[in-house]
N, C-alpha and C positions, 0 to 999 in steps of 0.2 A: 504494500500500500504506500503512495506516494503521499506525502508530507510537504505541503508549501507553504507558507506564512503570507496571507495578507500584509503586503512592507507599513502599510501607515498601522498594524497594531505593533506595537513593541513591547516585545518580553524575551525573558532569557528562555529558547526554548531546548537548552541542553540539556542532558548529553544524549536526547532522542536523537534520532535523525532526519535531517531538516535542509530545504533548501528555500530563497528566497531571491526576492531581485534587490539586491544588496545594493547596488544605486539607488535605487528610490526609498527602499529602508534607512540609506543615510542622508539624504536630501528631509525625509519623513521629519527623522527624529532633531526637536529643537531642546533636547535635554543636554546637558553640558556631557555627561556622559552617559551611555544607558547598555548592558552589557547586553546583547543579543543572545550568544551564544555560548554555555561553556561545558566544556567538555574535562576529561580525565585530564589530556596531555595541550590543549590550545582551548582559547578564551577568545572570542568576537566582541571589540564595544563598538559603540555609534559617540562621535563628539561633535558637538555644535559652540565653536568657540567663537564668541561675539567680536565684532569691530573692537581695535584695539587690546585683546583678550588676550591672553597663553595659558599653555599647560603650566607651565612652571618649571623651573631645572629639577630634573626627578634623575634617578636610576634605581634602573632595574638589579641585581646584583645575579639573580640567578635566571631571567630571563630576557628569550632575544623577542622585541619586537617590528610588527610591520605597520606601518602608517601608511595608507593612501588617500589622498585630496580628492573629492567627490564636486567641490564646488567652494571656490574662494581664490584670498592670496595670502602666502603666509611665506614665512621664513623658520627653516627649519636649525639649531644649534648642537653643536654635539662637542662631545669631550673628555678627554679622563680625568679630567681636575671641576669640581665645580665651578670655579670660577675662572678657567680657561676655556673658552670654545674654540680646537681647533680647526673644527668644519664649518662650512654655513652656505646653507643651500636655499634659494630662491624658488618659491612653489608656486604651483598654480593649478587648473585642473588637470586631475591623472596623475599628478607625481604623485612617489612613490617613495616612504623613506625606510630603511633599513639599520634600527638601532642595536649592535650587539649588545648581549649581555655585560654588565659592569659600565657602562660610558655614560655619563651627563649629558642629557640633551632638554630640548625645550624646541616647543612648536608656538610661534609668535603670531597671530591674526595681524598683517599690514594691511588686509583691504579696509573698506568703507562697508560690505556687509559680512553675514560668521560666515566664517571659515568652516564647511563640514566635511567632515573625514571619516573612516573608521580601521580600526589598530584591532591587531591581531598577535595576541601575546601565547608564546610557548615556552613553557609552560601555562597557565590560567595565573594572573596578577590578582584580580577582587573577585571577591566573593559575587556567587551566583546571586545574579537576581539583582544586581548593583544597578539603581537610577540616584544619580544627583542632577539634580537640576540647574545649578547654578554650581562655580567653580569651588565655592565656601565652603561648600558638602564634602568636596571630595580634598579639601586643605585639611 
């Protein structure tokens, strides 16, 4: 039996099995972040980062993530020092970022509307079922 998700409902519908149109799921969702999908070994979120917004310099220690731009402009940072970035990649729709495990990075909103994306962390980073709404929730 095949398994689709309506994209404008959003819920975490792991670790069944599940597919979706994952563009309009992340255009859909205007929560800051909202976990789609999570499984044993990988985790799907949705983030809608506003005009002037970021994620914030985070790292992962024991997981690699994947970030892809669905619709916006942003600037992506990265680094093994928090307070040194020495990458820094210019987004826009379709890019694609690649953060390994252990490195500082940060994703910047430079446009005028949010910047929507959705990351796919493997290991699973947050707990199933994770919606913050706003960036506060998830500080």
């Amino acid at each position: 039996m095949e398994k689709y998700n309506n994209p404008c409902r959003l819920s975490d519908f792991g670790p069944l099995p599940f597919a979706t149109d994952i563009n309009k799921a992340t255009l859909f969702n205007s929560n800051y972040r909202a976990v789609l999908w999570t499984g044993e070994r990988l985790q799907v979120t949705l983030m809608c980062i506003p005009a002037g917004g970021e994620i914030g310099s985070e790292i992962h220690p024991d997981t690699d993530q994947f970030l892809r731009v669905e619709s916006g402009k942003g600037m992506a940072v990265m680094g093994k020092n928090k307070d040194v970035f020495d990458y820094q990649f210019t987004l826009g729709d379709g890019y694609a970022i690649f953060v390994p495990a252990g490195i500082w990075h940060n994703v910047i909103n430079t446009g005028a509307c949010p910047l929507k994306l959705y990351s796919i962390y493997a290991p699973p980073h947050h707990p199933h079922g994770t919606v913050q709404k706003i960036k506060e929730q998830a500080d």
